[in-house]
TITOR-688923 format. One record per residue: residue in three letters; y, x, z of N, C-alpha, C, O, CB in turn. Coordinates in steps of 0.2 Angstrom, whole numbers, plus 5000, padded with zeros to 4 digits. Glycine has a CB too. Example, Ala and Ser with C-alpha at 12.3 -4.5 7.8 and 13.67 -1.06 7.14 Angstrom:
BEGIN
ALA497250665039497850625039498450665039498350715042497850575045
SER498950645035499550685036500050645039500650675040499750705029
END
This chain:
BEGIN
UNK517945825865517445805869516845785865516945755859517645745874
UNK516045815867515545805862515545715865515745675869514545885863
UNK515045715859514845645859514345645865514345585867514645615852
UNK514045675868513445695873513945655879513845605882513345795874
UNK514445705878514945725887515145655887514945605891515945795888
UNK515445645881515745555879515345495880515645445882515845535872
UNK514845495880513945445881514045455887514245405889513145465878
UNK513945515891513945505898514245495902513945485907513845525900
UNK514945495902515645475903515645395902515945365906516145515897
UNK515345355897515245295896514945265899515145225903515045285891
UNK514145295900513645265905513945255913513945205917513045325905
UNK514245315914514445305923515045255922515145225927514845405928
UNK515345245919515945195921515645135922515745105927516545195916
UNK515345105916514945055915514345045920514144985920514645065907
UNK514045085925513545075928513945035934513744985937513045135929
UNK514545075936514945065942515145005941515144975946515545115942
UNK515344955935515844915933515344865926515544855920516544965931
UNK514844835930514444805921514844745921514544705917513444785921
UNK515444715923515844695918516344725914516844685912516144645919
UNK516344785913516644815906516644775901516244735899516344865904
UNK517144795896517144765890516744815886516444805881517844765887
UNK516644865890516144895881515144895883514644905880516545045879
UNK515144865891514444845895513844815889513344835888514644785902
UNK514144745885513944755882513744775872513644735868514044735884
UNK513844825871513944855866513544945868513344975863514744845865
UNK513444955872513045025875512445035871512245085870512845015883
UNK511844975867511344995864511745025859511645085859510744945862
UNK512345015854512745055849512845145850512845185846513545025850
UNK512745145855512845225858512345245860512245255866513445235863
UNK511845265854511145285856511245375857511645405854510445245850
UNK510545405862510645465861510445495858509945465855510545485865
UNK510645545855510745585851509745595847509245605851511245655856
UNK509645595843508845595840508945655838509445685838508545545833
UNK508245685838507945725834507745735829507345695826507645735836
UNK507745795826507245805821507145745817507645715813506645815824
UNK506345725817506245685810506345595814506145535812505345705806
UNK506645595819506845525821507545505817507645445816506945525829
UNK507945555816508445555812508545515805509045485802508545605812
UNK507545535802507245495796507345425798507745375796506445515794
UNK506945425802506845345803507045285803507345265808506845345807
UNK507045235798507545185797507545125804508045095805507245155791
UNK506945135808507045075812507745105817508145065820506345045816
UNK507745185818508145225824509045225819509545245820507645335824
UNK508845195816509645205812510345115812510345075808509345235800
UNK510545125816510945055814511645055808512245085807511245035822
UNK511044995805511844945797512044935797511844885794512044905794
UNK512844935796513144875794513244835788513544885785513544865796
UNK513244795786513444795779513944735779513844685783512844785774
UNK514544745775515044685773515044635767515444585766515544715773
UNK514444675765514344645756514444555756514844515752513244655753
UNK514244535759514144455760514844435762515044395758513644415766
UNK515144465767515944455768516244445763516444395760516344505771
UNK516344505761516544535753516744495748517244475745515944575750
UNK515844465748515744425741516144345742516544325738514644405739
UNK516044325747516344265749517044265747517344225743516244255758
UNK517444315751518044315749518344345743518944365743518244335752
UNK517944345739518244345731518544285729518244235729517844375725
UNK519144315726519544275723519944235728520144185727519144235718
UNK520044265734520344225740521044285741521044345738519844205748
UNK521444245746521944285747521944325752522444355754522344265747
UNK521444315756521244355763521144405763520744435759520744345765
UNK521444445766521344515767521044545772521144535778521844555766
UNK520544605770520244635778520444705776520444745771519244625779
UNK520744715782520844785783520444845784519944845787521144775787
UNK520644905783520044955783519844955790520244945794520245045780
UNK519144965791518944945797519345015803519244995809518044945796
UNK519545055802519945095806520545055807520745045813520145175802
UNK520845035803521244985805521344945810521644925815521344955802
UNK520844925807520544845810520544845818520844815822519644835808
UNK519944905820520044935826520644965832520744965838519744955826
UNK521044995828521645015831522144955834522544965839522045055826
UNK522044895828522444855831521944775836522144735840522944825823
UNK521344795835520944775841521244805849521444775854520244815840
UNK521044865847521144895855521944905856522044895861520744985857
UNK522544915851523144905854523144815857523644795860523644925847
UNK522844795856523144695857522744705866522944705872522444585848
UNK521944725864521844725871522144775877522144755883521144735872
UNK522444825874522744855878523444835882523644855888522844895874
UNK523844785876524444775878524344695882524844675885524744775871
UNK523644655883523644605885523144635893522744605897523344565878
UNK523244685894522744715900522044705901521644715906522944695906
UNK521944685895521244675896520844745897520644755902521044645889
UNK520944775891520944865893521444905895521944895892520744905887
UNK521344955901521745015903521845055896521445065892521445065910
UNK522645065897522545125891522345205893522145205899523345145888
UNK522345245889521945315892522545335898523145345898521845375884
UNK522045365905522445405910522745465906522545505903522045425917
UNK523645445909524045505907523945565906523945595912524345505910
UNK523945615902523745675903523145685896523145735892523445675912
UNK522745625897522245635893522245645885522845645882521945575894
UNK521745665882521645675875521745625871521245595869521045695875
UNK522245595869522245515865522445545858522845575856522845435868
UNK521745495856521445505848521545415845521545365848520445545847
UNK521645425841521545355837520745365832520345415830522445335831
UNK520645275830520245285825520545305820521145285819519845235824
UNK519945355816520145385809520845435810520945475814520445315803
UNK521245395802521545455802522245445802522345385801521345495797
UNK522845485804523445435805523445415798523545345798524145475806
UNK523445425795523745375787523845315789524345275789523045365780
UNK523245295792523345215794523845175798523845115799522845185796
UNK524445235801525145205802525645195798526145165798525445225807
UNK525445245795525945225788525845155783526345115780525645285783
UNK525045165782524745115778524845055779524945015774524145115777
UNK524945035784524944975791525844965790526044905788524545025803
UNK526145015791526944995790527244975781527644925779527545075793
UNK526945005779527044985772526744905771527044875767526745035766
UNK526244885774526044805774526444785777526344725779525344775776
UNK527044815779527544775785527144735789527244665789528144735782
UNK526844765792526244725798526544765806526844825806525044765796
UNK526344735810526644755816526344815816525744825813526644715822
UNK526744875822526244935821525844935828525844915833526545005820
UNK525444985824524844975827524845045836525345055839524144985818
UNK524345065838524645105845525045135843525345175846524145145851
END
């Protein structure tokens, strides 16, 4: 599915239902820019972990690769009904890439969807 069909697939569920979980988080899923909007630094969103990062040096905390991180986000809301899982039939992708059920079982961490 293009990210187009996917944005708008987003928008109509959310308009129908604005207490969605993802209702707020929609400015994230901007449309697609053009051209030299694409330059544009204010048109581009940051994240940066640097400060996380730095804080936790030398600790024993661990953060997990952010593909991780998310898979075991939406498995917990999934399993707690917060979120429907995808209807049967459908296209289900995970974030990233499988490696991270592997990577995830070798930290002997519960698995993830």
């Amino acid at each position: 599915m293009s990210y187009r069909a996917w944005r708008k697939e987003l928008l109509e569920v959310v308009k129908h239902s604005l207490n969605h979980a993802l209702a707020p988080f929609l400015p994230l899923f901007q449309e697609e820019a053009s051209g030299e909007e694409l330059l544009v630094p204010e048109y581009q969103l940051r994240f940066d972990w640097s400060n996380t990062q730095g804080a936790l040096t030398g600790t024993s905390t661990f953060c997990p690769p952010v593909d991780e991180l998310l898979n075991r986000y939406l498995a917990v809301l999934m399993e707690s009904g917060f979120l429907d899982p995808p209807p049967a039939g459908s296209q289900q992708t995970r974030v990233g890439t499988p490696s991270i059920t592997s990577y995830h079982n070798r930290k002997g961490l519960p698995p993830l969807l």
